[in-house]
C-alpha positions in Angstrom: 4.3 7.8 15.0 5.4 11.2 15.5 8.0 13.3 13.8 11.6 14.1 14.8 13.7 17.1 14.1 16.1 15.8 11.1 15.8 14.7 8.1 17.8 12.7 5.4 17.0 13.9 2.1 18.4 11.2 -0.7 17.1 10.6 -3.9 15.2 7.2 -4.7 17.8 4.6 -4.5 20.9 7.2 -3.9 22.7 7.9 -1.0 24.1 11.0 -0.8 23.2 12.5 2.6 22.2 16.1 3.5 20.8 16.9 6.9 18.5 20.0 7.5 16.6 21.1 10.7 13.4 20.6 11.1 12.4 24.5 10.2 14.7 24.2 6.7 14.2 20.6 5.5 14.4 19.5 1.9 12.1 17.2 0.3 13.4 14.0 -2.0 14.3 14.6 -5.2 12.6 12.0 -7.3 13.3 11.4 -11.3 10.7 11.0 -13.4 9.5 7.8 -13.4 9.0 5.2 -16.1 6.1 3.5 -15.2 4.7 1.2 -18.1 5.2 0.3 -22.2 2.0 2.0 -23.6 -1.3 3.7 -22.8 -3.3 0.4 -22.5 -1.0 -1.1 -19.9 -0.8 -4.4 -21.4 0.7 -6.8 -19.2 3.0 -9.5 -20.7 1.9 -12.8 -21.5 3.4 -14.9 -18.7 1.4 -15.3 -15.7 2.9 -18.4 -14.5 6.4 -16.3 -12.4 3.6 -13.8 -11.4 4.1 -11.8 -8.7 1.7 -9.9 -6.4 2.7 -7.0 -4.3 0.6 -5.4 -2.0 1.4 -1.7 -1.2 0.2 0.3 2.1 0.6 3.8 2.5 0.1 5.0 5.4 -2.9 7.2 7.0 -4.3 8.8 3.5 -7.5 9.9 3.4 -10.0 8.7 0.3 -10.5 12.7 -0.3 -6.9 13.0 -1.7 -7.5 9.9 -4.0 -11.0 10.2 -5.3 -11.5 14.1 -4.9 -8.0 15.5 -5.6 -5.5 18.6 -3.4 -8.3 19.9 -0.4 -8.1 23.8 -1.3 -9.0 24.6 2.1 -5.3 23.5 2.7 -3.2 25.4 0.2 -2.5 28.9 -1.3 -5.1 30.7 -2.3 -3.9 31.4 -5.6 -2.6 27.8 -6.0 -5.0 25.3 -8.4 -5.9 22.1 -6.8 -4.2 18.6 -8.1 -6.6 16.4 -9.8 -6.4 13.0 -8.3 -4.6 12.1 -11.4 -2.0 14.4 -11.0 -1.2 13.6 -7.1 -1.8 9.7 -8.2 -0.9 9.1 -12.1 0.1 5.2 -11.6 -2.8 4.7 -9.3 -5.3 6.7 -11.5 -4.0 4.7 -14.3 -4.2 1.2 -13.3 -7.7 2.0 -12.2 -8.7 2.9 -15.5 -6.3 0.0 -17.9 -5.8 -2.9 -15.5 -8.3 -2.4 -12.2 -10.4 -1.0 -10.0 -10.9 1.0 -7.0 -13.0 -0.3 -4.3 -14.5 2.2 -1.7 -15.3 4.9 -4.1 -18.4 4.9 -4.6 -19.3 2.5 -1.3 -17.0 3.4 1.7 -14.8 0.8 2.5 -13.3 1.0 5.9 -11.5 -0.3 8.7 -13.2 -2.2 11.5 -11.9 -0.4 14.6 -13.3 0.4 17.3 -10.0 2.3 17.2 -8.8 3.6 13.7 -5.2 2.9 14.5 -2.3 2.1 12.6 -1.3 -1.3 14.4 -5.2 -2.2 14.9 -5.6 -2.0 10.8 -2.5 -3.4 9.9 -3.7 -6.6 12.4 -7.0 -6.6 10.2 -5.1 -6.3 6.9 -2.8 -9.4 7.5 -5.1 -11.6 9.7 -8.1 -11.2 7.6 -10.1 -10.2 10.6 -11.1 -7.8 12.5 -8.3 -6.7 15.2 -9.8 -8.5 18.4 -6.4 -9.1 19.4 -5.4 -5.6 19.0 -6.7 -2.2 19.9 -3.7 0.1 20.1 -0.5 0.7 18.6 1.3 -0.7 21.5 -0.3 -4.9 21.3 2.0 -6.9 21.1 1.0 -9.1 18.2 -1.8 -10.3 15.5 -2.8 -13.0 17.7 -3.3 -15.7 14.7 -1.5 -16.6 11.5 -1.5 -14.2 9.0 -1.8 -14.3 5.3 2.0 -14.2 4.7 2.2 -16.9 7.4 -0.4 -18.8 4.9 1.7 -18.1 2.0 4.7 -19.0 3.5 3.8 -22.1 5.0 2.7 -22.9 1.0 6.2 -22.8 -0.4 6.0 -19.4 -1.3 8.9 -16.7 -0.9 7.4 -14.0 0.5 8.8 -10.8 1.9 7.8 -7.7 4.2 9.4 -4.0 3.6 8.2 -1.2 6.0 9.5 2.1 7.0 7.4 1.4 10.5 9.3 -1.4 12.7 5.9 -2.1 14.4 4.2 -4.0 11.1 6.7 -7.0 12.4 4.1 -8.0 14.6 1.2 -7.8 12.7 2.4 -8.9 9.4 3.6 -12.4 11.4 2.1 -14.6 14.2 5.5 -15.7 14.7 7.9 -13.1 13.0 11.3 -14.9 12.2 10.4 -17.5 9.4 10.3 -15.4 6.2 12.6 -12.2 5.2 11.2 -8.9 6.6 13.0 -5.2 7.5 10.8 -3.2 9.2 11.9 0.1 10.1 16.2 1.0 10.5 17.0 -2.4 12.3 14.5 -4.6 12.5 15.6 -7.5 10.5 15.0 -10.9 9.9 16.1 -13.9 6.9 17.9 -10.9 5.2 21.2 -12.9 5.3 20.7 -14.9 1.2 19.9 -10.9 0.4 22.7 -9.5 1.8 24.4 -11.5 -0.6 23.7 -8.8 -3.9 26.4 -6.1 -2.5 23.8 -3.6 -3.9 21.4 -4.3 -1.7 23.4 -5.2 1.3 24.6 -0.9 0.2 20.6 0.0 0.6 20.1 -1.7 3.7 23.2 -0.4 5.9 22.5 3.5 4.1 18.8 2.9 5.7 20.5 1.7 9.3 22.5 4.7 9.1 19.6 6.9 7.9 17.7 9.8 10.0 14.2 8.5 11.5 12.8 12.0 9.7 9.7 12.0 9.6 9.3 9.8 11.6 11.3 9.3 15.2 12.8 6.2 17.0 13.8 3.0 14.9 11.6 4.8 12.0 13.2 4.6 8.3 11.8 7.2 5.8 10.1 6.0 2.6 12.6 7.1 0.4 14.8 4.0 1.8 12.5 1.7 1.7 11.1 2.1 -1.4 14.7 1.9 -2.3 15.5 -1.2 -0.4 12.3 -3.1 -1.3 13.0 -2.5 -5.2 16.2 -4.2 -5.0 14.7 -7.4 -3.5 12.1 -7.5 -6.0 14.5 -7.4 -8.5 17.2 -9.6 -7.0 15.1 -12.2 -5.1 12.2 -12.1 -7.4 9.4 -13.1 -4.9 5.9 -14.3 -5.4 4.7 -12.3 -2.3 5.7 -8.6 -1.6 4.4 -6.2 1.2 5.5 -2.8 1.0 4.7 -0.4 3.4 5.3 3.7 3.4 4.9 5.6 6.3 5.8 9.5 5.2 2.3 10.4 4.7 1.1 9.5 8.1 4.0 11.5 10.0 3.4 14.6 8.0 0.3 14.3 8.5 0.8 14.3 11.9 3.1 17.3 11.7 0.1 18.9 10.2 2.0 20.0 7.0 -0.5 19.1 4.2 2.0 20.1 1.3 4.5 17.2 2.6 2.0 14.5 3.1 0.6 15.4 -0.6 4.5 14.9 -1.8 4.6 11.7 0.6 1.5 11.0 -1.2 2.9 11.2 -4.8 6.1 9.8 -4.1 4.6 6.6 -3.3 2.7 6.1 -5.7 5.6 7.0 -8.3 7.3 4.1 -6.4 5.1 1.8 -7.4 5.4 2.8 -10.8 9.1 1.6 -10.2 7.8 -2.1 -8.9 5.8 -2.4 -12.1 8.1 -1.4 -14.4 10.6 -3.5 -12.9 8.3 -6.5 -13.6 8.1 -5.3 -17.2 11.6 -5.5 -18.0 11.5 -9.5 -16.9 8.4 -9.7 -18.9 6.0 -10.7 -16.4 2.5 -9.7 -15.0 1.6 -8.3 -11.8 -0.7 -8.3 -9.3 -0.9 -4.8 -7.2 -2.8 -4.1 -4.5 -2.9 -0.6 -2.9 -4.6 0.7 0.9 -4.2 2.4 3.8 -4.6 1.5 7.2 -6.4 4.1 7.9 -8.0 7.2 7.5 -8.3 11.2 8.9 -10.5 13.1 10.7 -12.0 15.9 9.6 -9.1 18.3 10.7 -6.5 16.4 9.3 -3.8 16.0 11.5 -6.3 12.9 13.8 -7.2 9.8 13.7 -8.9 6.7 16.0 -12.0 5.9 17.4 -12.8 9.1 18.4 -12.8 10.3 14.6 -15.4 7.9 13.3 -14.7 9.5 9.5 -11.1 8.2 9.9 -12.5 5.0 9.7 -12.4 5.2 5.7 -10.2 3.4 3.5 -9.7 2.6 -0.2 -8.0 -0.4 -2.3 -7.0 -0.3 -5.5 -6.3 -3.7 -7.2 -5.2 -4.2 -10.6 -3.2 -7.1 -13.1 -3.9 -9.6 -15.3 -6.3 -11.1 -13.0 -8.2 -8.2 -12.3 -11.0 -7.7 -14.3 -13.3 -4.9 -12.8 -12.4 -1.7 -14.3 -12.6 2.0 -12.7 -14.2 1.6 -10.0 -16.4 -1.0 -8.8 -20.0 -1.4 -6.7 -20.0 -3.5 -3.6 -22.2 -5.9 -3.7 -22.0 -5.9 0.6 -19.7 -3.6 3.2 -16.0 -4.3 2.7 -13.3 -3.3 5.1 -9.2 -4.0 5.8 -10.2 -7.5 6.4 -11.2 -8.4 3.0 -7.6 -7.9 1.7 -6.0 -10.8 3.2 -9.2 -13.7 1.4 -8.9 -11.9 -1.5 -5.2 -12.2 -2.2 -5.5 -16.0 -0.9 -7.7 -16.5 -3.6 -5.0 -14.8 -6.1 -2.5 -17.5 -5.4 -5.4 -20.1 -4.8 -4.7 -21.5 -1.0 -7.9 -20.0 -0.1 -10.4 -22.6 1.4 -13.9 -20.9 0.9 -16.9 -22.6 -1.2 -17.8 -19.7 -3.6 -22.3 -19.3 -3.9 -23.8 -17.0 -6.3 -24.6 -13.3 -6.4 -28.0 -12.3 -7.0 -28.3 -11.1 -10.0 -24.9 -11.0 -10.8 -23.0 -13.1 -13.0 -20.4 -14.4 -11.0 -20.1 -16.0 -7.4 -19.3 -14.3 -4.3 -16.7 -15.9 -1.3 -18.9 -15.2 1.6 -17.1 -14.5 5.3 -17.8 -17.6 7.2 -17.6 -16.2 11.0 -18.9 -12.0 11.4 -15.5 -11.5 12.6 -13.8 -12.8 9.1 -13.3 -10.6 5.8 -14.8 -11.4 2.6 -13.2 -12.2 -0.7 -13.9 -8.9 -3.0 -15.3 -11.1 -5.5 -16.7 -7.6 -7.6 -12.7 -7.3 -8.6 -13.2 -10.6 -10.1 -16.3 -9.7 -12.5 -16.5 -8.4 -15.9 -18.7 -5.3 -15.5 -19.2 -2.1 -17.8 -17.3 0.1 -15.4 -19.5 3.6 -14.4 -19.5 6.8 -16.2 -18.2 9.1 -14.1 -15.7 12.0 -13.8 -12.9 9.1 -12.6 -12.9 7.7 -16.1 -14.6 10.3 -18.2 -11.8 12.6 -18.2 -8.6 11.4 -20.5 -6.5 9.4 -18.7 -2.9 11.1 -18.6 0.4 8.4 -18.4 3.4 9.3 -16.7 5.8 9.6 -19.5 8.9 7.5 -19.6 
């Protein structure tokens, strides 16, 4: 992914166009955000009309999450962000409703080769990406997940500003509704029928590929797009993926991929507020698919520090709090068990932890991801300056 010379600024979910050159480009505009009903983020009582929502955001490093703005990269007379304030939603549902896992553990990808297409294969199969070791494979080479999900009877979906996540986020792409990217379409015909989002969709056909280039749709159309389903279709299943981060990164411009950075995250916001108002729970999972090397702008097997990720999962379900200790090594290929076991189609036999008490979902082949049982386990979450400062809520 690599960027192009326009850009369509909009504001989140309008579409008023302005184009700028690459030299004089405008960010989004993005209105602040409700994101919850009170500090303790107390989800509503129904469980039953659930739904989970797994968000991936492209290429961000763990530093920007756990450590805050890198001052090596800004003004010298600029103050840092605090995680907090380049995260709020994320930094809050860590500390009210979840947990962060590869915080104090690195979780990572598998590689060999930290890749976008390689990780998103791991994160969807729920194994490591044997079938893929580039961006340019030409498919997940098993069932995924969503496949898994599907195949259950239920409605899932698959929003991405990157048109390559069709292949990984599908063996057979074609049997449930995903847009991936300007064009890449499929099922969207029963959603079409909602003249608003029918409205979002053709604006992000007709959109600039800024940041990115080719068939590329920017985040601020997606995230756009992707809320209207939820809303309209109401599925159980969501996967929402944001690619801005990754192309600025790219572009080397650290000040854009910390606003790519934030507007996601204020997006989700959106997702859960959204569930609010029908008074339901929600389940959210956050990642990457992968992380940067140490100058920023690289990433892949030649970078083994890129290989670092992060999840952040929280909801009514989730009971770890903060951040939580890994009882063994984690990576991308633990998300796909562990949100099987959320909708409970997942086929393992669950053993105890030593001296824990709970059970562990142990991989079954060294190729297979584990079930992140810790998110699962009523702990004392750690003291540490993640939940010893005063948590700070977005304000409606």
């Amino acid at each position: 992914m690599r960027t192009a010379a326009i850009l369509l600024s909009v504001g989140f979910g309008l579409g008023c166009v302005a184009r700028h050159t690459h030299e004089d480009v405008a960010l989004p505009i993005v209105a602040p955000v409700p994101v919850i009903r009170d500090a303790k983020y107390d989800w509503p009582s129904d469980t039953n009309n659930m739904p989970t929502v797994l968000f991936a955001i492209d290429g961000v490093r763990w530093q920007e999450i756990f450590e805050g703005e890198d001052k090596s990269r800004i003004a010298r007379n600029k103050t840092p962000r605090t995680p907090r304030e380049i995260t709020p939603v994320l930094h809050s549902l860590s500390t009210f409703s979840g947990a962060f896992v590869g915080r104090t553990e690195p979780m990572r990808a598998s590689g060999p080769e930290y890749l976008s297409l390689p990780g998103y294969s791991e994160m969807f199969s729920g194994m490591k990406p044997v079938h893929c070791a580039n961006n340019d494979c030409t498919g997940v080479g098993t069932t995924t997940f969503v496949d898994r999900l599907h195949q259950a009877g239920k409605k899932v979906a698959v929003f991405a500003s990157w048109p390559r996540i069709e292949v990984a986020a599908s063996g057979k792409p074609g049997a449930f509704p995903m847009s991936v990217g300007r064009h890449v379409q499929h099922r969207m015909e029963d959603a079409k029928g909602d003249a608003e989002f029918a409205n979002l969709l053709s604006r992000g056909e007709d959109s600039s590929p800024y940041p990115g280039e080719g068939d590329y749709r920017p985040d601020v159309q997606t995230a756009a797009i992707a809320l209207r389903y939820f809303e309209s279709e109401r599925p159980d299943f969501m996967f929402v993926g944001f690619g801005d981060t990754d192309e600025q990164a790219h572009a080397r411009n650290y000040a854009r991929y910390v606003d790519a950075l934030t507007f996601a995250d204020k997006a989700i916001g959106r997702f859960i507020d959204a569930a609010h108002e029908r008074g339901v729970g929600m389940n959210v999972l956050v990642t990457t698919d992968h992380g940067r090397a140490a100058d920023f702008a690289s990433h892949g097997g030649a970078w083994q520090e890129s290989s670092r990720v992060f999840l952040l999962a929280a909801g009514p379900t989730i009971t770890g709090r903060g951040s939580v200790a890994l009882e063994t090594p984690a990576t991308l290929s633990s998300i796909a068990p562990t949100i099987e076991l959320l909708f409970g189609i997942s086929d393992r036999t669950p053993s105890p932890i030593p001296g824990a008490a709970g059970a562990v979902f142990a991989a079954r082949d060294p190729n297979e991801g584990r079930v992140l049982s810790e998110l699962f386990l009523r702990r004392e979450p750690p003291v540490d300056d993640l939940l010893a400062e005063t948590p700070q809520l977005p304000s409606r």
